[in-house]
FIMILUM-524804 format. One record per residue (C-alpha): residue in three letters; x, y, z. Coordinates in steps of 0.25 Angstrom, whole numbers, padded with zeros to 4 digits, always signed. Layout:
<sites>
ALAXYZ/...
</sites>
This chain:
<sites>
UNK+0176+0008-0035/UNK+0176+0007-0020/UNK+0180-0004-0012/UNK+0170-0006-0005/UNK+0161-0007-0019/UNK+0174-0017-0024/UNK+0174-0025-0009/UNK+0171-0040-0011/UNK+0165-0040+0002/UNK+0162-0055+0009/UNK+0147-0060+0007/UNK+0139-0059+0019/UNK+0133-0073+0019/UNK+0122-0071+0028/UNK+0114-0063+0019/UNK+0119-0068+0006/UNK+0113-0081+0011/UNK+0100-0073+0015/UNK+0097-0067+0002/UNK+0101-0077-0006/UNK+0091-0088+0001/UNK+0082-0079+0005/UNK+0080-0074-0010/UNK+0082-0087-0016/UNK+0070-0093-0007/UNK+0060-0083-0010/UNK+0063-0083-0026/UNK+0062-0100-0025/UNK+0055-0104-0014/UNK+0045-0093-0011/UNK+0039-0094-0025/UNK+0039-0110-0027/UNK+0033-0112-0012/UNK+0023-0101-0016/UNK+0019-0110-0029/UNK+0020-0123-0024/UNK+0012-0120-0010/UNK+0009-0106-0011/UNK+0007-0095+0000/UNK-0004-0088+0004/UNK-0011-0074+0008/UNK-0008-0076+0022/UNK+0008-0079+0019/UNK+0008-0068+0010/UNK+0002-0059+0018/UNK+0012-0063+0029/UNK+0023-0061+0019/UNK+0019-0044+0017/UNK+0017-0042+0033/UNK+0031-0049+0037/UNK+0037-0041+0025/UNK+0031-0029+0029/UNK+0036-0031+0044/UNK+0050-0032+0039/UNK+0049-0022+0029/UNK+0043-0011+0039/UNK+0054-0016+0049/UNK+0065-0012+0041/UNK+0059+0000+0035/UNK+0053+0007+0047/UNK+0060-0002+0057/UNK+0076-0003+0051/UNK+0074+0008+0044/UNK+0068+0021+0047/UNK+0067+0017+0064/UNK+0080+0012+0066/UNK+0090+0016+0055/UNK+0085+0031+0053/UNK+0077+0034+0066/UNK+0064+0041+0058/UNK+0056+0038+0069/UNK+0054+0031+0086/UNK+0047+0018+0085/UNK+0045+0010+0100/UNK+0048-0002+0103/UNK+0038-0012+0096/UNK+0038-0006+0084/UNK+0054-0007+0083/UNK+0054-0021+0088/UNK+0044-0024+0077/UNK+0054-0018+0067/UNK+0065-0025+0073/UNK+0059-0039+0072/UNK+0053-0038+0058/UNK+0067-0031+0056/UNK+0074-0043+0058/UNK+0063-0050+0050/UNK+0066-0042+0038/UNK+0081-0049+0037/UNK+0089-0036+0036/UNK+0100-0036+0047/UNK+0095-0029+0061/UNK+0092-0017+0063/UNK+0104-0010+0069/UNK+0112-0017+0055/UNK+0102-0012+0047/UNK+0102+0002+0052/UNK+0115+0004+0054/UNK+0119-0001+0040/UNK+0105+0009+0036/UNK+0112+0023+0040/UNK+0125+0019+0034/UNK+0118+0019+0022/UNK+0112+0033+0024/UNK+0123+0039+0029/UNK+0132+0033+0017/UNK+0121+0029+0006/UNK+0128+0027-0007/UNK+0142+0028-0001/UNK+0147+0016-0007/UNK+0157+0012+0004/UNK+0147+0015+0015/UNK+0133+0014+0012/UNK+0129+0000+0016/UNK+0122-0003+0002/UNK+0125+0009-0007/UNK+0120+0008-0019/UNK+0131+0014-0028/UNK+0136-0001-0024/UNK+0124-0007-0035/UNK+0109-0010-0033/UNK+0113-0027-0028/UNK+0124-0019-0018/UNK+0112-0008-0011/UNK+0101-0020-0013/UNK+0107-0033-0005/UNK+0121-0034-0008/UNK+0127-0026+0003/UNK+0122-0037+0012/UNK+0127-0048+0004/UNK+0143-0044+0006/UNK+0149-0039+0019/UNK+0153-0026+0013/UNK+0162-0015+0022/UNK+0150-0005+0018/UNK+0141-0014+0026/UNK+0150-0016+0038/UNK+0139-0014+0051/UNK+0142-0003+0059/UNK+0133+0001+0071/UNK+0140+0015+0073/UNK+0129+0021+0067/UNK+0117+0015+0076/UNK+0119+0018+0091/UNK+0105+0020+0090/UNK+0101+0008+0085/UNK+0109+0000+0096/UNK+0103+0007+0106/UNK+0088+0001+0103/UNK+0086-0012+0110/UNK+0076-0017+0098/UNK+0088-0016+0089/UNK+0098-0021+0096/UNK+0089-0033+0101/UNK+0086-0036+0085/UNK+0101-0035+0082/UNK+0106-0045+0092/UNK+0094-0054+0090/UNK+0093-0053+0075/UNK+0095-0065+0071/UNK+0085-0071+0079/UNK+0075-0061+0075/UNK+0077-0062+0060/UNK+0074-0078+0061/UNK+0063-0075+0070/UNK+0056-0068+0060/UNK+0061-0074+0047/UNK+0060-0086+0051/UNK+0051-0087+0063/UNK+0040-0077+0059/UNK+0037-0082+0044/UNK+0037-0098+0050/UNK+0027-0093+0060/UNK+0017-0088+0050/UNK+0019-0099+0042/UNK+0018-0109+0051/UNK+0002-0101+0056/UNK-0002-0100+0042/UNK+0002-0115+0038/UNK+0013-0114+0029/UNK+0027-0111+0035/UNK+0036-0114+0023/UNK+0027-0104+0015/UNK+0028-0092+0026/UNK+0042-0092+0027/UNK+0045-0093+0012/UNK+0036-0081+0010/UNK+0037-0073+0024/UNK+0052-0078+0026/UNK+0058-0078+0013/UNK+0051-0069+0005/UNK+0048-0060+0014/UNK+0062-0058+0018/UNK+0067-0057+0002/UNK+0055-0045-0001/UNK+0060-0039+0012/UNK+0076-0039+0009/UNK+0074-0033-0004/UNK+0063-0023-0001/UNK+0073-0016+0008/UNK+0086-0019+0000/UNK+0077-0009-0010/UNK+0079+0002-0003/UNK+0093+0001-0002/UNK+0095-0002-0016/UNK+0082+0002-0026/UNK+0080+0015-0017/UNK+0093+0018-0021/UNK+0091+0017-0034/UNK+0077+0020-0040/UNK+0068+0031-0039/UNK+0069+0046-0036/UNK+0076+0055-0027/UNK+0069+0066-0023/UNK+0074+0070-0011/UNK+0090+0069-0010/UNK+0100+0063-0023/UNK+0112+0063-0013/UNK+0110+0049-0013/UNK+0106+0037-0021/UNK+0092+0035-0012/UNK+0079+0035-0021/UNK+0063+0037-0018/UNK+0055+0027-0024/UNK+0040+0025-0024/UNK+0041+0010-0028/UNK+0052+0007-0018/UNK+0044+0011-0008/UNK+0032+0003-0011/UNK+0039-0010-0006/UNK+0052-0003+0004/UNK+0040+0002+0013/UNK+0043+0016+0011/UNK+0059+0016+0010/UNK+0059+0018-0006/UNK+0057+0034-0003/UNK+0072+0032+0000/UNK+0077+0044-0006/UNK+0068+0054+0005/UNK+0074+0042+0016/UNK+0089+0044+0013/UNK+0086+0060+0012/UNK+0078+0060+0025/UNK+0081+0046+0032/UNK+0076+0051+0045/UNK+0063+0053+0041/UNK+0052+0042+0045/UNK+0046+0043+0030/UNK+0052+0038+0019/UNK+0039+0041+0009/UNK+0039+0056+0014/UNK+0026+0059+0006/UNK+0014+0056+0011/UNK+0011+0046-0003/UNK+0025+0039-0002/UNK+0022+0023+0001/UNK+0030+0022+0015/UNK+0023+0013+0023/UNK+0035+0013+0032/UNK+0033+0027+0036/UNK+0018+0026+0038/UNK+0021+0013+0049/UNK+0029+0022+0056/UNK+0020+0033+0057/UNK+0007+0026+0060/UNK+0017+0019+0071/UNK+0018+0033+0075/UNK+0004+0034+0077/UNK+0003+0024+0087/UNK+0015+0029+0094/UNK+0023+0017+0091/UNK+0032+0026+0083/UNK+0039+0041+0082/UNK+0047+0053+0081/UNK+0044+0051+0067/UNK+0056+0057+0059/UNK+0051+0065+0047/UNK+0059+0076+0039/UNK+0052+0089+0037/UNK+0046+0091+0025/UNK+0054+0104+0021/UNK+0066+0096+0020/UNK+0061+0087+0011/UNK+0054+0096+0001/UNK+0068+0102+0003/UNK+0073+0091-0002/UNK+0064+0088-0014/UNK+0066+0102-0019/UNK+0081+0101-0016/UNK+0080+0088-0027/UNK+0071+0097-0035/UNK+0082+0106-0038/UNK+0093+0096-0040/UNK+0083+0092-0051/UNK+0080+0105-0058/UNK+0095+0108-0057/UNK+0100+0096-0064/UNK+0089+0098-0075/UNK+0094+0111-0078/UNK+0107+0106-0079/UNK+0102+0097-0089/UNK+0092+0105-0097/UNK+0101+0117-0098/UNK+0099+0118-0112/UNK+0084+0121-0112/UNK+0078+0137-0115/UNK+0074+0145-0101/UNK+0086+0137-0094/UNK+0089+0149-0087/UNK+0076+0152-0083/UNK+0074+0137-0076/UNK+0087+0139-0069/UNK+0083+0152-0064/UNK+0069+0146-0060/UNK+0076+0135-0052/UNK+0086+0145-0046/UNK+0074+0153-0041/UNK+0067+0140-0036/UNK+0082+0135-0028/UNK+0080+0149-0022/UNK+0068+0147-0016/UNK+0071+0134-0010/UNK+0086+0140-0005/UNK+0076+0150+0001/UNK+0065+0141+0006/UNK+0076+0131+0014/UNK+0082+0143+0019/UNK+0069+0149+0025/UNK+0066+0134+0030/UNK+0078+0132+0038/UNK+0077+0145+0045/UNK+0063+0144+0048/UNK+0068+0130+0054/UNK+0077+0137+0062/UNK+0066+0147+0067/UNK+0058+0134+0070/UNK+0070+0126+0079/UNK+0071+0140+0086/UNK+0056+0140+0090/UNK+0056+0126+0095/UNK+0068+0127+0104/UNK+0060+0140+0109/UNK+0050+0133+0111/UNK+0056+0123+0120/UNK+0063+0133+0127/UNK+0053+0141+0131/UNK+0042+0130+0134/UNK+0030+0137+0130/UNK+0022+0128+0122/UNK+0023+0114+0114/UNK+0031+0115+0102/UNK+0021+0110+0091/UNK+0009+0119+0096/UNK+0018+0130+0093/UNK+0024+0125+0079/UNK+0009+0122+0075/UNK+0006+0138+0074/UNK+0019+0143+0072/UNK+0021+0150+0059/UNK+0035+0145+0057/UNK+0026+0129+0053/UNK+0018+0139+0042/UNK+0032+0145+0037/UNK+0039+0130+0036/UNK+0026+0125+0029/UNK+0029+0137+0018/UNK+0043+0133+0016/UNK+0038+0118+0013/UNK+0026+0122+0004/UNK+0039+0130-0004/UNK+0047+0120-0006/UNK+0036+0108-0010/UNK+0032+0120-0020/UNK+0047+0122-0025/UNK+0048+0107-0027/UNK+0035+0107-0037/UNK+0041+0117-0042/UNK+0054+0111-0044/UNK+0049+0099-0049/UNK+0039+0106-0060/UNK+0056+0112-0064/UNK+0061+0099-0064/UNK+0047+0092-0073/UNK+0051+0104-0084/UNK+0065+0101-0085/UNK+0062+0087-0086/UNK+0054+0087-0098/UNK+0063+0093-0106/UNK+0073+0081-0103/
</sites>
């Protein structure tokens, strides 16, 4: 075993503390004011919007604007982030996303991934925080950008102010308009800021562990339908660490991921751009890609069965195609990047009137109706082998 999995490292007091009363409050406190007093529609209600604030802050704000730049965003939309950011607890921004694209650029690396979980589920959920491991040592090297926006920086030197501000300040406020302060803060304080915690330490910790990889198994990152219903969207984790500089987590159009449906509708009020989206010939590349890796490893383990020839032939036919189809896309590509530095050159009219009725858009449309129909295909191939398991 490594030494960094072996290190006793010292316990961070600060946020050991903050977990441990935070969670002790809102399992003792929380419930017996609620039964004793009780809280109403009104605090409840006040409770989902400040949770969604935080939430949305860290998974559009944190997350997909600062740590992976998916898309522009001006500047009251990123000061709302910022302030509801601080609100959600989690360290500031420039900390949080430089620690984020360690992760990425390290994920499962148990000596420097942040919270890799081939360190244990308690390690990837909260217990990287609780120590002051070496694989957690701050590091800014990796966020020049980040230092060079005034909104972070002004969040990071001021965080602490911020974060009692709207801990503290924010939930007193309420309380003391509706009528019952103590009750406000228990439930948009304390409660709150528990559900918020532990909603995001979910995707570093059950995102890694439970659901379905359709896109990529080079890492331990999972998709998960469930996950998503309460991480706004990140539980598609396995299409994020695959294509993290895509706005969309939920790439289908059916996928729960209201973080990306806030950034697009921002869009349209022009509060929002420069949407980053992967084309979608790489990503059915990428499902079929998975597709194979399926259908390989079922024949490696049904090669007993009659006609096992036959399947192997069959799949090497399909592999064929698709070698052949990605060949025929990346030169068409290639064809495509030539036109549009033309175009430029030469100054003759606006690129997209020309891309709209050019017959190179037909051709690249083809190749990505081939490759959704080899992944049916695939997946029929794969649904065969399985029933005989």
């Amino acid at each position: 075993m490594s030494e960094t999995v072996r290190e006793k490292a010292p316990l961070n007091w600060v946020t050991t503390i903050l977990f441990s009363v935070t969670f002790a409050v809102a399992v003792t406190a929380v419930p017996v004011y609620g039964f004793l007093v009780g809280y109403d529609a009104v605090q409840w209600l006040m409770f989902v919007i400040v949770l969604a604030f935080c939430g949305m802050s860290i998974t559009a704000g944190y997350h997909r604007l600062w740590s992976h730049r998916a898309y522009d965003a001006n500047w009251l939309v990123r000061s709302f982030f910022a302030f509801w950011g601080a609100c959600a607890l989690q360290n500031s921004i420039l900390i949080w996303g430089s620690g984020h694209r360690r992760h990425h650029r390290h994920v499962d690396d148990i000596e420097k991934d942040p919270y890799s979980i081939n360190r244990g589920f308690w390690f990837a959920h909260i217990g990287w925080m609780l120590r002051n491991y070496k694989s957690g040592t701050v590091d800014f090297a990796n966020s020049q950008d980040l230092q060079r926006d005034p909104i972070v920086m002004f969040q990071h030197k001021y965080y602490l102010p911020l974060v009692l501000l709207s801990n503290i300040g924010v939930p007193a406020l309420l309380g003391y308009l509706h009528g019952d302060i103590v009750g406000t803060l228990l439930l948009v304080g304390v409660l709150r800021l528990v559900v918020s915690h532990h909603v995001t330490f979910f995707i570093n910790s059950l995102c890694h562990i439970w659901g379905g990889q359709p896109y990529t198994n080079t890492n331990t990152a999972k998709d998960n339908f469930f996950l998503a219903l309460v991480t706004y969207g990140e539980g598609y984790h396995n299409f994020h660490h695959y294509f993290q500089t895509d706005y969309r987590n939920g790439v289908r159009w059916w996928q729960f991921d209201p973080t990306k449906w806030l950034i697009n509708a921002l869009s349209w009020v022009g509060m929002t751009s420069n949407l980053r989206r992967v084309p979608d010939f790489k990503i059915q590349e990428a499902l079929v890609q998975m597709q194979f890796e399926k259908a390989q490893a079922h024949l490696s383990l049904l090669s007993h069965l009659p006609n096992m020839e036959a399947w192997k032939e069959n799949l090497e036919k399909e592999y064929q195609q698709f070698v052949q189809t990605m060949t025929d896309w990346k030169k068409l590509r290639a064809e495509w990047y030539e036109q549009k530095r033309q175009e430029f050159a030469e100054k003759k009219q606006e690129l997209q009137d020309k891309w709209q009725r050019a017959a190179v858009r037909t051709r690249f449309m083809e190749m990505e109706y081939m490759l959704k129909m080899q992944r049916k295909r695939l997946q029929l191939f794969n649904m065969n082998f399985a029933s005989f398991a």
